[in-house]
FITIDREN-230961 format. One line per field, with one value per residue (C-alpha): residue number from 1; x, y, z; residue in three letters. Coordinates in steps of 0.001 Angstrom, whole numbers, plus 524288, in hexadecimal, padded with zeros to 5 digits. Each point is the difference from the previous one (the first is absolute). Layout:
% FITIDREN-230961
seq (NUM/...)
X (X/...)
Y (Y/...)
Z (Z/...)
type (ALA/...)
% end
This chain:
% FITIDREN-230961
seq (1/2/3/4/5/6/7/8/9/10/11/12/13/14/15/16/17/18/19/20/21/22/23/24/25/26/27/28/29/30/31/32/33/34/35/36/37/38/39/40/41/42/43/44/45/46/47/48/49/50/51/52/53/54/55/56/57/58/59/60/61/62/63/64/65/66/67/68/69/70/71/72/73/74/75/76/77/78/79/80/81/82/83/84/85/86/87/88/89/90/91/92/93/94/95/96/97/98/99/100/101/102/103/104/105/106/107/108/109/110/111/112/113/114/115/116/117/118/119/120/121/122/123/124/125/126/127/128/129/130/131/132/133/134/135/136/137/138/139/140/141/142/143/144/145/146/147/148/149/150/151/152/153/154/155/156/157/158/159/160/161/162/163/164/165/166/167/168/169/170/171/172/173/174/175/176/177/178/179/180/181/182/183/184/185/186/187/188/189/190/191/192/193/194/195)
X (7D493/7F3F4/80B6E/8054A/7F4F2/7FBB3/80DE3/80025/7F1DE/80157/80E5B/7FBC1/7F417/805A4/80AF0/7F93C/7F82B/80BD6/805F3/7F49C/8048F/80E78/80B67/8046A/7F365/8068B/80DCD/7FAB4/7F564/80CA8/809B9/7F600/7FF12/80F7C/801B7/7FA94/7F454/80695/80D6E/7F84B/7F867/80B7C/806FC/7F476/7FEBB/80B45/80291/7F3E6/8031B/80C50/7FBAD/7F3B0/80681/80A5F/7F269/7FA40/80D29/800DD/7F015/80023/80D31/805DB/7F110/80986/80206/809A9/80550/7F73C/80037/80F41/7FD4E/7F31E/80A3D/80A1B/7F65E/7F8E0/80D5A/801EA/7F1B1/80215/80D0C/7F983/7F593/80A4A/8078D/7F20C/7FF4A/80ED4/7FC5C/80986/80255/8033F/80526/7FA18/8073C/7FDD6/7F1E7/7FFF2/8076A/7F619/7F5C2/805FD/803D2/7F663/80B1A/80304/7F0CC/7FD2A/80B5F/7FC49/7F343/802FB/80AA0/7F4EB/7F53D/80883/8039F/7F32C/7FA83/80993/7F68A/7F5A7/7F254/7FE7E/80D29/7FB07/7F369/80740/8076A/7F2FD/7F9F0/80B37/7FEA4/7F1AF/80189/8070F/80EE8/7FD41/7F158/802AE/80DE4/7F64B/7F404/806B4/80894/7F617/7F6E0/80899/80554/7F19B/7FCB4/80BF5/7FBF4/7F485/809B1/809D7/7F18D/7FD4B/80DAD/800EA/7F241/805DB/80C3E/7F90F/7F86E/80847/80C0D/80CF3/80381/7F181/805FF/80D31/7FBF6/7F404/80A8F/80A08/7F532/7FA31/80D5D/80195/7F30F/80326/80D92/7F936/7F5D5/80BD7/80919/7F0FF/7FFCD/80B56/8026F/7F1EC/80366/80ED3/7FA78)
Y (7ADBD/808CA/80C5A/7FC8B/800C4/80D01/8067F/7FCF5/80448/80BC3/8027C/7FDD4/80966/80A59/80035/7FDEE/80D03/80858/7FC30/80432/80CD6/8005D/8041E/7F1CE/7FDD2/80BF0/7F8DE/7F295/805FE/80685/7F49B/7F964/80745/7FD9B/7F253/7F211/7FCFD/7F4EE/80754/80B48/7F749/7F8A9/80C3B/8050E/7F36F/7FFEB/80C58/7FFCE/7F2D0/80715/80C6B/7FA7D/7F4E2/80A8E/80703/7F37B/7FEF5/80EF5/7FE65/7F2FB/7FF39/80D8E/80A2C/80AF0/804EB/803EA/80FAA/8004D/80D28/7FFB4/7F33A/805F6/80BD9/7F75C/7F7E1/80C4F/8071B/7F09E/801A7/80CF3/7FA54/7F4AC/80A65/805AB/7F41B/7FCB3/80D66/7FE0C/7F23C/7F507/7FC4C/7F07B/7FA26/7F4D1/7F646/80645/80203/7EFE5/7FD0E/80B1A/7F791/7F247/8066B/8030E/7FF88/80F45/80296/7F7E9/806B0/80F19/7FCF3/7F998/80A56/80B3C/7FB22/7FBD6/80F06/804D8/7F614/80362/80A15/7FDFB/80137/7EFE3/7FCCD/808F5/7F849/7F247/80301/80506/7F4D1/7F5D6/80606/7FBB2/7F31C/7F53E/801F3/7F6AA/80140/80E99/7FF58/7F82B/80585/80E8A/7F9F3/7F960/80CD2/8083D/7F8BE/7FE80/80D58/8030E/7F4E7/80945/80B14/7F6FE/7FB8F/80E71/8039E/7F337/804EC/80E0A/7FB1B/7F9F5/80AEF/80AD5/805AE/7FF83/80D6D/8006C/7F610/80580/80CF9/7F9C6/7F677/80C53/807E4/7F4BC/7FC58/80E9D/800F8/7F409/80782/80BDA/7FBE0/7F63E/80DBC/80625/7F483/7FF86/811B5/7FEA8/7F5B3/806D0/80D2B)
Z (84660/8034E/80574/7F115/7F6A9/80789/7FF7A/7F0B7/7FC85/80994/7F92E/7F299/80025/8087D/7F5F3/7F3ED/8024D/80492/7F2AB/7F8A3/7FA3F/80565/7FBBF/7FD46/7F77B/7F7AE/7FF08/7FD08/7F4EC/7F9D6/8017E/7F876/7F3FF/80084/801AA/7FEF0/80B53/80689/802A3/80619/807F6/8054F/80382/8064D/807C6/8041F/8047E/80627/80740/80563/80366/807BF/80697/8064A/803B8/80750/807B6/8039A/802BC/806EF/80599/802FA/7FF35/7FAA9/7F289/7F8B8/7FAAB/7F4EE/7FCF1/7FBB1/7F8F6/7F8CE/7FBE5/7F940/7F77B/7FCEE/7F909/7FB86/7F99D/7F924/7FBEE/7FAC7/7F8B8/7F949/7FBA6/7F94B/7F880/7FAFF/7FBE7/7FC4C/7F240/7FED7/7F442/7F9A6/8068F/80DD6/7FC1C/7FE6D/80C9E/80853/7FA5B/8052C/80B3F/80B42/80BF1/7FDF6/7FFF2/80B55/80867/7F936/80752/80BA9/80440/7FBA1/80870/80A16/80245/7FE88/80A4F/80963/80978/7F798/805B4/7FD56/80676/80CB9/8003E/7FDFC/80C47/806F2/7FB41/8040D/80E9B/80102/7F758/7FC9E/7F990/7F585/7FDCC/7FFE6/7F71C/7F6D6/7FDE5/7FEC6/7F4A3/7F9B0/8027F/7F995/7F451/7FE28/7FEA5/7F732/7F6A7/7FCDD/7FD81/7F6B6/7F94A/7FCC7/7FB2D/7F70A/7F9FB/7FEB6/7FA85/7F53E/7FC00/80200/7F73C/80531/8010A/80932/808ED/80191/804D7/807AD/80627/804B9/803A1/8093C/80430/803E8/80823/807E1/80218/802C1/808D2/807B1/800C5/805A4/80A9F/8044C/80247/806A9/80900/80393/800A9)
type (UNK/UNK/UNK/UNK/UNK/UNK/UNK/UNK/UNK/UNK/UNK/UNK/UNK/UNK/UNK/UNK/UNK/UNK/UNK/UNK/UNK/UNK/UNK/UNK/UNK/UNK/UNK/UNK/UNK/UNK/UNK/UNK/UNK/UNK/UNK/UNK/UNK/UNK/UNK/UNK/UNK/UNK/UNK/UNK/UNK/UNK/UNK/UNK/UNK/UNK/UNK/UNK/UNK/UNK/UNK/UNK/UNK/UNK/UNK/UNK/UNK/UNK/UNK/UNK/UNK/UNK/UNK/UNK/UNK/UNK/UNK/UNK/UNK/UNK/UNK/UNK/UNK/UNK/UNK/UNK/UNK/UNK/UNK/UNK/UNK/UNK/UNK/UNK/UNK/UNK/UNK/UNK/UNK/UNK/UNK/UNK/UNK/UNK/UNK/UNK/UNK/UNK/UNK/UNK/UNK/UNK/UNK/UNK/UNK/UNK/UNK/UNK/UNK/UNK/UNK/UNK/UNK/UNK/UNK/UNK/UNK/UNK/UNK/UNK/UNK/UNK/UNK/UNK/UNK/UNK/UNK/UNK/UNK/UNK/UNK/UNK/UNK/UNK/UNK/UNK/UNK/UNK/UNK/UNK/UNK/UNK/UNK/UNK/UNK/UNK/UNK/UNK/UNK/UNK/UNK/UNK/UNK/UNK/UNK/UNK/UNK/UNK/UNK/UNK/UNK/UNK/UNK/UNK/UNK/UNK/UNK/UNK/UNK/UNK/UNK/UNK/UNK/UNK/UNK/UNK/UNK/UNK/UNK/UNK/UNK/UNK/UNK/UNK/UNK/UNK/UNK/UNK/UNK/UNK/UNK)
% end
């Protein structure tokens, strides 16, 4: 029990800090200004749960990692793509308007699929892995999801103040120009790390 608690308190703190600032901190702050708290959160869990647990079993079980850098340039043309769907906008009708608000599932799977490609060779997934080498799988698995869900809570708590206080217009071109630095600086990554 002892190996446990120290893999998740090591875990959660080392990846706590290295979310502090990240690119994912960016995403989650703007999904928030788009959609309800809870959906964001889920889909950041989630993704999150998946992304680290394949980094404990590369870490723990295999001590390799995977081609990030290809990986990091794919989600970053996904991220500019997804900047530029923001600044052509979507109009809903009033009934679609109703059934978005209902609806969370297309929210929950926006997000999870988003973070899921920007975790993949992200700084927290390479220090999950180092981190599941020295540790614990579970303890490890745990404390990193927990770490980081924790520090993106912060972000969504930021964006749902924003979105609140902030016009629409404000949002929509803060959202695609966030969306297109987190493409950006994944397109940066990844040409630094093949070159």
């Amino acid at each position: 029990m002892e190996g446990f608690l120290v893999a998740l308190t090591v875990s959660f703190g080392v990846i706590f800090v290295a979310e502090l600032g990240d690119k994912s901190q960016l995403m989650a702050l703007t999904f928030a200004t788009r959609f309800k708290t809870v959906p964001v959160l889920i889909g950041i869990t989630v993704a999150t749960a998946v992304v680290h647990l394949a980094s404990v079993a590369i870490g723990y079980g295999l001590g390799a990692a995977l081609p990030t850098e290809w990986i990091s340039l794919v989600a970053g043309v996904a991220f500019l793509g997804f900047g530029a769907w923001t600044l052509r906008g979507d109009r809903l009708t009033e009934e679609e308007k109703r059934k978005a608000e209902l609806s969370n599932k297309s929210a929950i799977v926006a997000v999870s699929v988003a973070f899921f490609l920007a975790e993949l060779g992200d700084k927290t997934m390479l220090a999950t892995i180092t981190l599941a080498t020295q540790y614990g799988w579970f303890g490890t698995w745990l404390g990193s999801t927990i770490g980081m869900v924790a520090a993106d809570a912060l972000a969504i708590l930021v964006g749902r103040m924003l979105g609140r206080r902030l016009p629409e217009k404000t949002i929509k071109y803060g959202a695609a120009v966030l969306f297109a630095i987190c493409g950006l600086w994944l397109i940066l990554e990844a040409v630094g790390q093949l070159t």
